[in-house]
C-alpha positions in Angstrom: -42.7 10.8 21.7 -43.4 14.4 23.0 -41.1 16.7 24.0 -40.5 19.4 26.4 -38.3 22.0 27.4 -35.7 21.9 30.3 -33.3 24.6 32.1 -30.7 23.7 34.8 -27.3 24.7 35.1 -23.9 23.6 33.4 -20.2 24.8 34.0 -19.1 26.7 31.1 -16.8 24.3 30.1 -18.9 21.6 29.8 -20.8 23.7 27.4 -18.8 24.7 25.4 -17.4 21.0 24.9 -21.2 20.2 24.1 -21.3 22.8 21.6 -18.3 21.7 20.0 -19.2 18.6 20.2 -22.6 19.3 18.6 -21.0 21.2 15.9 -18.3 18.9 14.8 -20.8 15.9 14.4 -23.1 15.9 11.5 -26.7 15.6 12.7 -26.1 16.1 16.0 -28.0 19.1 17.7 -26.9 19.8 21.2 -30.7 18.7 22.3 -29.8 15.2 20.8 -26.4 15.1 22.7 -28.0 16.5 26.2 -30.9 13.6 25.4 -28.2 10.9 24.7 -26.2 11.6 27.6 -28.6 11.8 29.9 -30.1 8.9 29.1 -27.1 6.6 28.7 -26.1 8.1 32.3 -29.5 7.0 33.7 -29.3 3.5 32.8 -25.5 3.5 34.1 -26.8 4.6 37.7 -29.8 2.1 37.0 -27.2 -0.9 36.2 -25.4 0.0 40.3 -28.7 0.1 41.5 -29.6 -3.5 39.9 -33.0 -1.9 38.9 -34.7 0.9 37.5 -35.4 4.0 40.1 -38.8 4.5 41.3 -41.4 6.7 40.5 -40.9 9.8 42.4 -43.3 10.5 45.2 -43.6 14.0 44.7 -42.4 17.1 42.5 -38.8 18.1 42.5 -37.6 21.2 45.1 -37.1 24.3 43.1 -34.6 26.7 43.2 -31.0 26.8 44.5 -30.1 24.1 46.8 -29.4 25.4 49.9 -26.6 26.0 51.3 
């Protein structure tokens, strides 16, 4: 399966929970955990939604959210 990079932003805290995380678990890589999570929280939202979400119709808006 390929890869590629992603960049968004977290609160502080949580990252430095992920890094600890990360650190204190042999094998894990904070990639791996960020993956894991991610994933585990998709399917959770999938599970309330009773199916899987859609493909998207378009790309995602970039930048800052407005205000």
């Amino acid at each position: 399966m390929s890869k590629t990079r992603i960049t968004f932003y977290m609160s502080m805290d949580t990252i430095e929970k992920a890094k600890n995380a990360a650190y204190w678990t042999p094998g894990m890589t904070l990639s791996s955990l960020a993956e894991s999570a991610l994933a585990q929280h998709i399917e959770e939202l999938e599970v309330q939604r009773s199916e899987p979400f859609p493909r998207r119709e378009g790309e995602l808006a970039k930048g800052r959210p407005a205000k």
